[in-house]
C-alpha positions in Angstrom: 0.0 0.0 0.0 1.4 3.4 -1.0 0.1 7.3 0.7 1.1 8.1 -2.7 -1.6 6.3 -5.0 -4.2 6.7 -2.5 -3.6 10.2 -2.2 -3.4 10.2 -6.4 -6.7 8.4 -6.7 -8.8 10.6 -4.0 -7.8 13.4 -6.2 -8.5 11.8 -9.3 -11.5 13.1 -10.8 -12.6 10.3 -12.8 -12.3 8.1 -9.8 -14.5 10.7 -7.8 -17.0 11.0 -10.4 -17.5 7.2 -10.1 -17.5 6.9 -6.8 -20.3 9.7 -6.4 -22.2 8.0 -9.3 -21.9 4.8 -7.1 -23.4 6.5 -4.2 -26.0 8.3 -6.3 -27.4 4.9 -7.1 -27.3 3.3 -3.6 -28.9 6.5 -2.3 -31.5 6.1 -5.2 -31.7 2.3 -4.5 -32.6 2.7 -0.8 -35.0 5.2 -1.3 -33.3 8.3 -0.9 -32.4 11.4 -3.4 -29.9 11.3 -4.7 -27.1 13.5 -3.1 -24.1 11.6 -3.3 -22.2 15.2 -2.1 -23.4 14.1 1.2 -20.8 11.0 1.1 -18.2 12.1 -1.3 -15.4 12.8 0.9 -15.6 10.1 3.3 -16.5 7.2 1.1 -14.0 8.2 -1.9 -11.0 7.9 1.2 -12.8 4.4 1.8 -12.6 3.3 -1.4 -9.5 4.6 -2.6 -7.9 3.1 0.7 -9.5 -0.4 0.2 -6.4 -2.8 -0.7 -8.3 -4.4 -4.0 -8.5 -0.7 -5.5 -5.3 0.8 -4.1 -3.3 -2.0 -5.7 -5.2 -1.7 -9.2 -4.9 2.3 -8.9 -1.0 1.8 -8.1 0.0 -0.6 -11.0 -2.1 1.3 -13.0 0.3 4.2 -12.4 3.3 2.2 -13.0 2.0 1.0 -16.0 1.6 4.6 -17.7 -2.3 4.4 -17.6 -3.4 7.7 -18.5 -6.8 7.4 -16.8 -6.5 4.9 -14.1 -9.4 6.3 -12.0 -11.7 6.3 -14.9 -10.3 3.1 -16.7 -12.9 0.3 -15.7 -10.5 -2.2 -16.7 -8.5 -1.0 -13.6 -11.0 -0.2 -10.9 -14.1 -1.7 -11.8 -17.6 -0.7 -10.8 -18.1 -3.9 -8.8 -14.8 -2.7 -6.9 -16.4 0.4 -6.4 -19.9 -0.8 -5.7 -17.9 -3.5 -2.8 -16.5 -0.8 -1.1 -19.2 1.7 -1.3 -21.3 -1.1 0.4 -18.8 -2.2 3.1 -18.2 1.4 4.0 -22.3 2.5 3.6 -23.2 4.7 7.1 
């Protein structure tokens, strides 16, 4: 695990833009609005953090991916969704 990648992947945009699409269909899936602003900060740390997707975002980077955090083929939305769901409050 690298402070590095995570800190690279929270501050990825594509990465945040999935995560909060993530959370915009949970929230809409249990009933809620959608408002994934609400969780954005706290559960894109969770998920950047989470050892499946710190280790794809981290080769990723190594391998000269120019869009790791919006390359499915690295982090994929079942990655995302997992995390989003072990890290739901």
């Amino acid at each position: 695990m690298s402070y590095s990648s995570i800190h690279r992947c929270v501050n990825d945009g594509s990465f945040v833009g999935r995560v909060n699409a993530c959370i915009a269909q949970e929230q809409t899936r249990r009933g809620d609005p959608p408002n994934p602003g609400v969780l954005s900060d706290p559960m894109r740390w969770h998920v950047a953090s989470a050892a499946d997707v710190e280790a794809a975002y981290a080769a990723a980077l190594d391998a000269g991916t120019p869009d790791p955090g919006g390359d499915p083929t690295v982090i994929t939305d079942g990655m995302i969704l997992a995390n989003v769901q072990a890290n739901w409050t």
